[in-house]
C-alpha positions, -999 to +999 in steps of 0.1 A: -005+206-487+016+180-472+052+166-476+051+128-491+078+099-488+075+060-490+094+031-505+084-002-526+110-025-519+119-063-528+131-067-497+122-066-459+123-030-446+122-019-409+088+002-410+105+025-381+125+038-412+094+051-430+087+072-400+124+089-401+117+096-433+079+110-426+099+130-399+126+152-424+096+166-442+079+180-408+082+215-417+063+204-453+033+197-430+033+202-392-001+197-385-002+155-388+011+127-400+000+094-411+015+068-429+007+030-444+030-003-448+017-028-474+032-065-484+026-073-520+033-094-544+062-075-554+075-062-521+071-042-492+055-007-498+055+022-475+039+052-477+042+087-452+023+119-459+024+149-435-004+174-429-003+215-436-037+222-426-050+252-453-082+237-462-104+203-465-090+192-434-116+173-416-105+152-386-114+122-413-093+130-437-059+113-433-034+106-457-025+082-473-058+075-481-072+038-493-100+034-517-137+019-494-126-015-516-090-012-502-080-013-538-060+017-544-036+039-520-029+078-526-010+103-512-005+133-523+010+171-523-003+202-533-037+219-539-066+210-565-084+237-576-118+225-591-127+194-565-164+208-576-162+202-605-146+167-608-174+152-579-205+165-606-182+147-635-182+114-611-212+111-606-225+075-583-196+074-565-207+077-526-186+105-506-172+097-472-162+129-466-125+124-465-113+155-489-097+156-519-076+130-520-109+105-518-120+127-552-085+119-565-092+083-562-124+080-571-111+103-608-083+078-612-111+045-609-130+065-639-105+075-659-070+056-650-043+081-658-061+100-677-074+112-652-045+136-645-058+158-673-087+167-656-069+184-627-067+216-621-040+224-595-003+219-582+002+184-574+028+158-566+012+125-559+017+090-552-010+061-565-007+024-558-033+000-575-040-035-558-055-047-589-020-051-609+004-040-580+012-007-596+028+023-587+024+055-602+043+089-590+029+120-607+037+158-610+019+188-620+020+205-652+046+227-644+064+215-616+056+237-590+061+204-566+089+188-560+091+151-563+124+129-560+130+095-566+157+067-559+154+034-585+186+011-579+195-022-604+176-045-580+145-027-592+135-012-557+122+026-555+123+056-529+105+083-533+104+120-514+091+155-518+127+164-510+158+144-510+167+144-475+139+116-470+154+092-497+186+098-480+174+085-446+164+050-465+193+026-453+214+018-481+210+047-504+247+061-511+256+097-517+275+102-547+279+131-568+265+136-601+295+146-617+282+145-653+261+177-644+283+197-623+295+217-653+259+227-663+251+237-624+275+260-626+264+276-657+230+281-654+229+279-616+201+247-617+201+208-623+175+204-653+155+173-652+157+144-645+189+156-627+195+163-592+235+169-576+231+132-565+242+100-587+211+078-590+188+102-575+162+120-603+135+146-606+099+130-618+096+155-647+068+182-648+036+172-667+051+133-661+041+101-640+064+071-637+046+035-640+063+010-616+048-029-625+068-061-622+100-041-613+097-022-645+100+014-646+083+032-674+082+070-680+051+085-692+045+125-706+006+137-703+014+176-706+043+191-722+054+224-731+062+219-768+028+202-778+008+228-755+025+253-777+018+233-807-013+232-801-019+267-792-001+284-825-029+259-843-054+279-828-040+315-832-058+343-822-051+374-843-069+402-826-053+421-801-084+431-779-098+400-779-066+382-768-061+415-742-096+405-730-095+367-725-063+371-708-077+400-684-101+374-676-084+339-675-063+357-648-089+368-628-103+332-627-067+318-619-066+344-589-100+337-579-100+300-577-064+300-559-085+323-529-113+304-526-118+291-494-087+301-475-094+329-449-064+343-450-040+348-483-011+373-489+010+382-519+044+389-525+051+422-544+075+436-559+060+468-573+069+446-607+045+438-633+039+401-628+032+407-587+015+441-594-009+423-616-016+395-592-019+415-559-040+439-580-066+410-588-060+396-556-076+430-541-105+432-567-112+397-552-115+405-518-139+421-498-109+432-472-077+447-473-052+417-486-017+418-467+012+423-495+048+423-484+082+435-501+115+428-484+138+453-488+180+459-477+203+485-464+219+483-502+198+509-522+209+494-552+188+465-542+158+479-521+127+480-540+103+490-508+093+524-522+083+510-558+064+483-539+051+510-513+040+529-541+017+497-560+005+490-524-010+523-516-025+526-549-043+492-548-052+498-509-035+468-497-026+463-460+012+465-472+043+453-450+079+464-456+106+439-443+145+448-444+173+424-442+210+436-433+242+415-441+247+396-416+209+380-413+213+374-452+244+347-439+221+337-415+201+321-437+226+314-465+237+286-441+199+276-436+195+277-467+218+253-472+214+232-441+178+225-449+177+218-488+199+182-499+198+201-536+221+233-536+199+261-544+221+289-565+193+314-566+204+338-535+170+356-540+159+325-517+171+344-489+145+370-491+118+351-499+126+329-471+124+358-447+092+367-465+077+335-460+083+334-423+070+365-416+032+361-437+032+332-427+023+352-390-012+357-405-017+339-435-019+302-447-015+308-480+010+334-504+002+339-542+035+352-561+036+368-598+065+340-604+062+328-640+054+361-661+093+368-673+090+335-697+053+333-705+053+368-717+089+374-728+101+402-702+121+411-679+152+390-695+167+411-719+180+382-737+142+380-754+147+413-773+182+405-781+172+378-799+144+392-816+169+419-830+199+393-835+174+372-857+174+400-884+207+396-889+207+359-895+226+363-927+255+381-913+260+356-888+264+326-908+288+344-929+307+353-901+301+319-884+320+300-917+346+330-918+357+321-885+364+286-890+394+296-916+426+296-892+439+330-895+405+343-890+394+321-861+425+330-842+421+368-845+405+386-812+376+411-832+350+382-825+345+395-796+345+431-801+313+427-825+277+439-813+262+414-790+231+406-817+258+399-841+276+375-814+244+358-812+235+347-845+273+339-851+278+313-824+275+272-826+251+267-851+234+234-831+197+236-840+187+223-812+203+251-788+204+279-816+187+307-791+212+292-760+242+319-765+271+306-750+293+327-731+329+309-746+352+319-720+328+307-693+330+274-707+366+272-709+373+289-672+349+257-657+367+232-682+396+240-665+381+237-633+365+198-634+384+168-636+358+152-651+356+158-690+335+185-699+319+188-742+306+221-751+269+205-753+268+200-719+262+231-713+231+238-736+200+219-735+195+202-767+156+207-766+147+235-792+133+211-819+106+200-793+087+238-803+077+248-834+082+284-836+109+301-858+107+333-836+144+333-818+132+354-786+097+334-782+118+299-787+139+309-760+114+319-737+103+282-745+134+268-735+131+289-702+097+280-691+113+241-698+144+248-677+153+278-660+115+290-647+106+254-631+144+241-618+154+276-605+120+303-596+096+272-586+124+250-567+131+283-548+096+293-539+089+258-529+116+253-507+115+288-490+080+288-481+077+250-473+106+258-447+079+281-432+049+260-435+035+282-462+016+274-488+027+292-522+004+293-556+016+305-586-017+317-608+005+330-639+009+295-643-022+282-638-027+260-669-055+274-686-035+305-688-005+289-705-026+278-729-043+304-739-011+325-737+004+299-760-024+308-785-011+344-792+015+354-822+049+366-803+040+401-812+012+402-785+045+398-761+076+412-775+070+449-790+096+468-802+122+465-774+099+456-744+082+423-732+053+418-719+032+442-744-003+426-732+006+418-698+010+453-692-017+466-715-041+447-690-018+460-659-026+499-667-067+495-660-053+486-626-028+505-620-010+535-634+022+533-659+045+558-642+040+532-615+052+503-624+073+510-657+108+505-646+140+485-648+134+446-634+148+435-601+133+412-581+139+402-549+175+405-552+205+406-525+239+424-531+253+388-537+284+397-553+292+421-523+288+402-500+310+372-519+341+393-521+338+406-481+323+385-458+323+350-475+355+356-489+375+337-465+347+307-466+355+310-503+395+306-504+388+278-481+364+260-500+388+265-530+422+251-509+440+228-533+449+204-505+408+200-499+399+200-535+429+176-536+405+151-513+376+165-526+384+149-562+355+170-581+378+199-590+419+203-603+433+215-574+456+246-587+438+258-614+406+264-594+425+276-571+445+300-593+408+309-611+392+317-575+424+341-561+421+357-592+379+362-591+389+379-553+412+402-566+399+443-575+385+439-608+408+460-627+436+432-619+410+404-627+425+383-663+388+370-659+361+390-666+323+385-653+328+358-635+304+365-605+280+340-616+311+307-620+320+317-584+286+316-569+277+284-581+310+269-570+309+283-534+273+275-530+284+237-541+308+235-522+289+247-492+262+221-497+291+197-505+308+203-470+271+200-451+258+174-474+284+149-483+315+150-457+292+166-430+263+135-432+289+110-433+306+122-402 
C-alpha cells in the first residue's frame, strides 16, 4: 500500500516540488518514502511513492522501483494477490528480492499491457518504459484506487492518488467543473472521468492511459459491460451448482485477501454482505478475528445489537463504537479538510472513526462493500423495476398520452403507482432504468447559472450491457457509477486517512465474473435481492439473524442538517456570497434553501434532503478548497 504522485513535464521542474507533493499523501503511507527524477527525451519525469508497511516490505524494497537494465520505472498502490503465481508463470527471470513491484515489472517485460490481465488485486500504478519514453498510469478492475490526473494543452501530465498532490504542482489552476455540478448534486458523486476540478480527471476503472510523444491515448482492458457479456454467454442454469461455486469463489476471495497479514479485522454490520464476509473471515482463522460496528445515540440509526448479535454467533472478538453529534461535526470538517473531491456520502464519518480505531490492532480491514449491486439488494429500486417492467405497455401509453397538452398539464402523473411512474418516464434507451425524480431536476435548474439539459443528469451508458432485465440493468449501471465513485471513493479515503489498509473481496474479480454468469433470477426473487447470497449466508448463520431492513453505517444526517449545521447552511446559501461565488443564482437558492429549513408541513418542496446535502457539502469543500487555498 502506498500513496503515488509524480509529473512528466516538457519543461524544467524544481525536484523540491515532487517531494511537497510525496509529502500530502503521508497519511496514504507513513512508513517511507522514496522517490525518482528522470530527464528524457521528452521531458523531466518525477516520480514519489510512500510506504504503508502490511506486507513484502523488506528493507530492499523501495519504491519507485527500476528494472536491473534501468529500463523501466514502477510505482505503484494497492495489494496483488497471487505474486505466486505470476513468478512460476515468469519463469528465468532472476529475483532480487525487492517485492512485488519487481514481479510487476518483470510481468509487464513478458507480456506489455497485457500483462494487467493477469493480476489479481487492487492496484493503481504508474509504468515508465526507457525503450519508447512511455508512460502508462493504470487502475484496477473496479476502482477500488484512486488515481487522478492533470494533462494541460502543452501536453505535460500530473498525476496523484489524490488531488491534493496535483494541486501542489506550480501552475495547476483550481477551477470548478461546472459542467458536472448538476449531476453531483443528484447522485451525490462525480462519475468518471470527472472530478469537481476543471481539467483534473479520474483514470477510469479497468483503464490505463498511454503517454508517447506528448500524445495521450485512453485504453479499456476490463469493463463491466463485456465481463457481463461474456458471463450471460456462459449461463449457468442450475441453482445448486451456481449456490456452490459462489460459496466457494468467496471463500477463495476471503482467503487470499488474509494471507499473510497477522492481523485483519472486518467491518460489520450485522447485514448480509458483512455478515457473509466476517463469517468466512472466521472459518479462515485459527483465532478470534476483531469485527467492529459503530453505533449512535439516535436509535433509528444504531445497528450495534444486530451486529452484536452476528458477532456472538460467529465467535468474533467484536467491538462496539458510538458516535454522538457533536464528534460526527468533528469529522464532517475532517472530512472535508482532508479530501480535495467533496465526498457526499456522510456514512464516511463512521467509517472514518472505524478505521481509526482497528486500525489500533490491525493492518488490514475487509468490508462486505459491493454486495447491494452485484447481487441486486438492499436498493429497493431493483425490485421496483423488476415489477415496473411488467407493465411496460401501460407506460408507453401513458408516456404518449402525456405529451397531448391538456393531458401533460394535468397533476394525476404524479399521483400514479411508483412502477407505473417508472416505465412512464423519458423513454432515452440509454438511461431507461435511471428514473428521474422531475421536480428535483427543476429545483437544481433553478439553482445553477450554468445551463443545465435533462441528460445531464442520467448516464447515457445502458446500451454498453446486454440484458433486457430492467432491475439487473440497473444494477449494471450502479456497479458502473454509484458503487465505485461513491462506496469505494469513501472506503478509500476513510481508511487511507488512518493508514488502513481496506479490501473489498465481494469484488474480487473472479467473483464478478462468475456472478455475471447467473440468470437475474438467482438474485432478484420475488420482492427480495440477494436470493443466493443469502441462501449461502444461512449455513453460516441463522435467518432470524440477519433478515431485516438495510442500513448501513448511517448517521441521522438530515437531523443534524436542520439543527446544528443550519446556521453553516444559510450562510453558505447568502445571496451576497453566492453573488461572488458565481456557481449558483443568488435568490432562488437562497429562497429554495429558507424554504428546505422550514418544518416540513410549510415546505412547497418536498424530499429535498438529498439537493441540500450535496449543496452544503460543496459548498463546504468550496469555502476550504477554492477561497481557503487561495488565501
Amino acid at each position: 500500500m502506498a500513496g503515488i504522485c509524480g509529473f512528466y513535464h516538457k519543461d524544467r521542474v524544481n525536484a523540491g516540488c515532487l517531494k511537497e507533493m510525496g509529502m500530502t499523501l503521508q497519511h496514504r503511507g507513513p512508513d517511507g518514502y522514496g522517490e525518482e527524477c528522470v530527464q528524457t527525451k521528452a521531458g523531466d519525469l518525477g516520480v514519489a511513492c510512500t510506504k504503508l508497511n502490511i506486507q513484502d516490505c523488506t528493507k530492499e524494497m523501495v519504491q519507485p522501483l527500476w528494472s536491473e537494465d534501468g529500463r523501466v520505472l514502477l510505482a505503484y498502490d494497492g495489494s496483488i494477490y497471487n505474486t505466486d503465481a505470476l513468478k512460476n508463470a515468469l519463469q528465468g527471470f532472476d529475483w532480487r528480492g525487492k517485492g512485488i513491484a519487481e514481479v510487476l515489472i518483470a510481468a509487464y517485460l513478458k507480456w506489455g499491457m497485457e500483462f494487467l490481465n493477469h493480476i489479481d488485486g487492487m492496484f493503481s500504478m504508474m509504468i515508465f518504459d526507457r525503450k519508447d519514453d512511455t508512460l502508462y498510469l493504470c487502475r484496477d478492475h473496479m476502482g477500488k484506487k484512486p488515481l487522478y490526473y492533470y494533462y494541460d494543452t502543452s501536453q505535460n501530465l500530473v498525476f496523484g492518488s489524490e488531488i491534493q498532490a496535483i494541486l501542489t504542482f506550480p501552475g495547476i489552476r483550481r477551477e470548478p467543473n461546472k459542467k458536472i455540478l448538476a449531476s453531483f448534486l443528484y447522485h451525490w458523486y462525480f462519475q468518471e472521468p470527472d472530478t469537481a476540478f476543471k481539467d483534473i480527471y479520474k483514470v477510469k476503472k479497468g483503464h490505463y492511459l498511454k503517454i508517447q510523444n506528448g500524445i495521450l491515448s485512453e485504453h479499456a482492458y476490463w469493463t463491466i459491460g463485456n465481463a457481463y457479456a461474456k458471463g450471460q454467454k456462459k449461463l449457468i442454469t442450475d441453482y445448486d451448482e451456481a449456490k456452490h461455486g459462489l460459496q466457494m469463489l468467496l471463500k477463495e476471495a476471503v482467503r487470499k485477501r488474509m494471507d499473510g497479514v497477522e492481523a485483519v479485522g472486518g467491518f460489520l454490520s450485522g447485514g448480509y454482505d458483512s455478515s457473509m464476509v466476517c463469517a468466512l473471515m472466521q472459518e479462515n482463522s485459527s483465532k478470534k478475528i476483531r469485527t467492529y460496528c459503530m453505533g449512535f445515540e439516535d436509535e433509528a440509526f444504531d445497528e450495534r445489537g444486530y451486529a452484536e448479535c452476528v458477532a456472538n454467533h460467529l465467535g468474533t472478538d467484536h467491538r462496539n463504537l458510538c458516535i454522538n453529534d457533536r464528534e460526527m461535526l468533528r469529522i464532517l470538517d475532517l472530512v472535508v479538510e482532508n479530501n480535495a473531491l467533496p465526498i457526499a456520502d456522510y456514512a464516511t464519518i463512521p467509517t472514518l472513526v472505524m478505521a481509526s480505531e482497528a486500525k489500533k490492532d490491525n493492518d488490514v480491514i475487509l468490508t462486505g462493500v459491493g454486495g447491494d449491486e452485484l447481487f441486486m439488494g438492499g436498493l429497493s429500486i431493483y425490485a421496483a423495476l423488476d415489477e415496473a417492467q411488467k407493465n411496460a405497455l401501460a407506460g408507453r401509453i401513458i408516456y404518449y398520452s402525456r405529451k397531448i397538452p391538456v393531458i401533460r398539464d394535468m397533476k394525476a402523473f404524479n399521483n400514479l403507482p411508483f412502477h407505473l411512474r417508472l416505465v412512464a418516464m423519458d423513454k432515452n434507451a440509454k438511461a431507461a432504468t435511471q428514473i428521474g425524480a422531475v421536480d428535483m431536476f427543476d429545483t437544481i435548474k433553478k439553482m445553477l447559472v450554468a445551463p443545465v439539459e435533462n441528460n445531464s443528469f442520467y448516464f447515457e451508458i445502458e446500451d454498453r450491457y446486454p440484458e433486457k432485465n430492467y432491475g439487473a440493468r440497473r444494477s449494471l449501471v450502479d456497479l458502473d457509477s454509484y458503487t465505485v465513485e461513491l462506496e469505494l471513493l469513501k472506503e478509500d479515503s476513510a481508511t487511507m486517512y488512518a493508514a488502513l489498509e481496506r479490501r473489498c473481496p465481494i469484488y474480487d474479480k473472479n467473483v464478478m465474473e462468475y456472478v455475471f454468469r447467473m440468470p437475474y433470477q438467482f438474485k432478484m426473487h420475488g420482492d427480495g435481492g440477494k436470493r443466493i447470497l443469502r441462501d449461502v449466508l444461512y449455513e453460516y448463520v441463522p435467518k432470524e439473524l440477519v433478515d431485516r431492513p438495510k442500513s448501513g453505517f448511517n448517521i441521522p444526517a438530515e437531523r443534524l442538517l436542520n439543527t446544528y449545521l443550519k446556521d453553516e447552511l444559510l450562510e453558505l446559501s447568502d445571496p451576497a456570497y453566492l453573488r461572488r461565488q458565481g456557481l449558483f443564482y443568488p435568490e432562488s437558492t437562497s429562497e429554495i434553501v429558507r424554504d428546505y429549513l422550514k418544518p416540513e408541513s410549510e415546505r412547497k418542496r418536498k424530499g429535498h434532503f438529498g439537493i441540500m446535502w450535496t449543496f452544503y457539502i460543496y459548498q463546504k469543500w468550496y469555502r476550504n478548497w477554492m477561497i481557503g487555498m487561495e488565501k
